[in-house]
C-alpha positions in Angstrom: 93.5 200.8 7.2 93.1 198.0 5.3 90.0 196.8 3.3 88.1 194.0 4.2 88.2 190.9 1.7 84.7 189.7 0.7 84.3 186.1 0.9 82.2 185.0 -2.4 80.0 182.4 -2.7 80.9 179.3 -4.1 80.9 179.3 -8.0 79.7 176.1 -10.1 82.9 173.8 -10.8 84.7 170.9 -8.6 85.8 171.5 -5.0 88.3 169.6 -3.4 88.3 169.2 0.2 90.5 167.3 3.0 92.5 166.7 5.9 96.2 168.3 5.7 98.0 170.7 4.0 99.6 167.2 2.1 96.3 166.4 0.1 95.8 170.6 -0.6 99.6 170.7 -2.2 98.8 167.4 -3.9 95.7 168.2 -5.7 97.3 172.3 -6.4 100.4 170.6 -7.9 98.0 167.9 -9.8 95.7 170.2 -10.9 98.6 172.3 -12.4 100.3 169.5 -14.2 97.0 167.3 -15.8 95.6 170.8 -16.2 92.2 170.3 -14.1 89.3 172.6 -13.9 88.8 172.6 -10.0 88.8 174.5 -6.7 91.6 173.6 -4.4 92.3 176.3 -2.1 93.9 176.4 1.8 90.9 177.0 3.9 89.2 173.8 2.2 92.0 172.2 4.4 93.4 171.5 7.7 93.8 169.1 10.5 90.5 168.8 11.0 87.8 166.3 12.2 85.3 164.9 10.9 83.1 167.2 12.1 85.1 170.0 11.1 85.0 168.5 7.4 81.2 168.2 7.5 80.6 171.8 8.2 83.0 172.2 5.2 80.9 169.9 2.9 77.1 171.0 3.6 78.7 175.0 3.0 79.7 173.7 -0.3 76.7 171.5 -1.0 74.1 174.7 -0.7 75.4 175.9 -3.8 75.8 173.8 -7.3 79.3 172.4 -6.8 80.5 169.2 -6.6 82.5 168.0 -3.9 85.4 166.1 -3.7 86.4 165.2 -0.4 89.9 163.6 0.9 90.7 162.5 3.9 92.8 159.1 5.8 90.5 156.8 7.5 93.3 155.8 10.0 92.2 158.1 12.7 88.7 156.5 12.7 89.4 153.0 12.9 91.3 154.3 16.0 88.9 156.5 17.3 85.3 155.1 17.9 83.5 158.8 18.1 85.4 159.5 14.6 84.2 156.4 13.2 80.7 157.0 14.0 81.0 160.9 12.6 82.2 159.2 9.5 79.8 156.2 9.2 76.7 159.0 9.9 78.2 161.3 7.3 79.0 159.0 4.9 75.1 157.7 5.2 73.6 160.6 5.3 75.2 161.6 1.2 75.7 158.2 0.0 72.7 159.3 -2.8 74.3 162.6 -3.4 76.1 162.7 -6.6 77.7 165.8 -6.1 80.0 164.7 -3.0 82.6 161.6 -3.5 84.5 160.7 -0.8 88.1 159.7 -1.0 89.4 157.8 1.4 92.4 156.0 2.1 93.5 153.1 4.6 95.5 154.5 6.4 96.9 157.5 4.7 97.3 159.4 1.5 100.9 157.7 1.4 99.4 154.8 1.0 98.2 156.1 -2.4 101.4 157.6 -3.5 102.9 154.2 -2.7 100.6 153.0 -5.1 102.1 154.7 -8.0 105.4 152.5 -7.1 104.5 149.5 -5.7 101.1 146.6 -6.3 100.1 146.0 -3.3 97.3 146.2 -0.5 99.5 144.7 2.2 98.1 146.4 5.5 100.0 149.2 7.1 99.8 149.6 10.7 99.7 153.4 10.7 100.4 156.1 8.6 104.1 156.2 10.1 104.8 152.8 8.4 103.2 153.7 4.8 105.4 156.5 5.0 108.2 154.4 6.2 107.1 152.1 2.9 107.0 154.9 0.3 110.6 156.6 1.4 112.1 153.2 -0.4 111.2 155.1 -3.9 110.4 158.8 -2.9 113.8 159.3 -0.1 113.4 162.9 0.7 109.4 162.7 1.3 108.1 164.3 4.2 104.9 166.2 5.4 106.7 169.3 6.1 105.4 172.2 4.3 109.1 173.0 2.5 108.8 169.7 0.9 105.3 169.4 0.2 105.3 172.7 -1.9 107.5 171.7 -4.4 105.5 170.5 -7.0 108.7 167.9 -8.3 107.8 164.9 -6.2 103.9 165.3 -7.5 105.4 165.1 -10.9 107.6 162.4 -10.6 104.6 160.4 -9.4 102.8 161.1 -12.6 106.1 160.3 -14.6 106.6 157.0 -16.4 102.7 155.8 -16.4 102.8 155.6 -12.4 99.6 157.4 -12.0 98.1 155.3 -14.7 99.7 152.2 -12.6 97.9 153.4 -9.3 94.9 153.9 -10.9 94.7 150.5 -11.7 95.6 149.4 -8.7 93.7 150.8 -6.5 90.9 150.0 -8.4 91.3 146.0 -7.4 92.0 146.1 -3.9 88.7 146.5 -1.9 88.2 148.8 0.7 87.8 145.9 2.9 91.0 143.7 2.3 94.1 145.4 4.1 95.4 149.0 2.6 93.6 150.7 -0.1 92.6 154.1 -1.4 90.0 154.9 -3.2 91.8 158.4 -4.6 91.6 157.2 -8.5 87.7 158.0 -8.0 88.6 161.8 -7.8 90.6 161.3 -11.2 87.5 160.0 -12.9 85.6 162.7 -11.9 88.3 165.4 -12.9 89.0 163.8 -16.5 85.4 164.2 -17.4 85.6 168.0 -16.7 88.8 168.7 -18.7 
């Protein structure tokens, strides 16, 4: 008979949060490569809801953490009840300084294309920034096999492109077409290396 894992309590440090197993393999191959002091572990991620994600964030808030969350707004500019879960949520923490959201219009692929290309042009869907960022990154997909390779997180941070999207999606405001407001996270992370 096997023994029964103990869940622990959250220790002090950086937790990062989200949507899909895309933004967990991101941030575990990131965190890897720059060499980041944080938390980013499976059951912090999921297709889940926004309701889903709150649960996630006041767990984590009870204890002295701080929070990164990442998740695509796509679904609730679609979906009115998701828009109003994230419009409370977001209210309700917008003092708290240990919880940043990062979101991006419409998708994390938007982001990635931002290591590539300057732009805030507005993408439909998150089909159509993918669409946009298989023009530099061929093979991408969201399929687990891809995802955990940790080569196509590298080549993004090759050459100065993370630098690049940092800086880019720093002047395109949240509302003006795509953005992403990921390079927040990366502000946070640097101060704790």
């Amino acid at each position: 008979m096997g023994r029964k894992q103990k869940i622990r309590e959250p220790q002090s440090g950086i937790y990062i949060i989200g949507e899909g197993i895309t933004e967990q393999y991101y941030f575990s191959h990131i965190k890897r490569i720059l060499g980041f002091h944080c938390i980013v572990r499976p059951r912090f991620f999921g297709n889940t809801c926004i309701t889903e994600m709150r649960k996630k964030i006041e767990d984590l808030l009870q204890n002295d953490v701080v929070v990164i969350c990442v998740f695509d707004t796509d679904v609730s500019t679609h979906n009115e009840n998701e828009r109003k879960r994230l419009e409370q949520i977001q209210h309700k923490y917008r003092n708290n300084k240990n919880l940043l959201f990062c979101t991006s219009l419409p998708s994390i692929e938007f982001w990635f294309l931002l290591h590539y290309l300057d732009t805030n042009r507005h993408f439909k869907d998150a089909k159509a920034a993918e669409l946009a960022l298989r023009k530099y990154i061929p093979d991408y997909n969201k399929a687990e096999v891809f995802l955990e390779k940790e080569k196509w997180v590298r080549n993004l941070c090759t050459d100065n492109r993370l630098g690049l999207a940092i800086q880019r999606a720093r002047k395109y405001a949240e509302d003006a077409g795509s953005y992403s407001n990921v390079y927040m996270a990366f502000e946070v992370l640097r101060k704790e290396v």
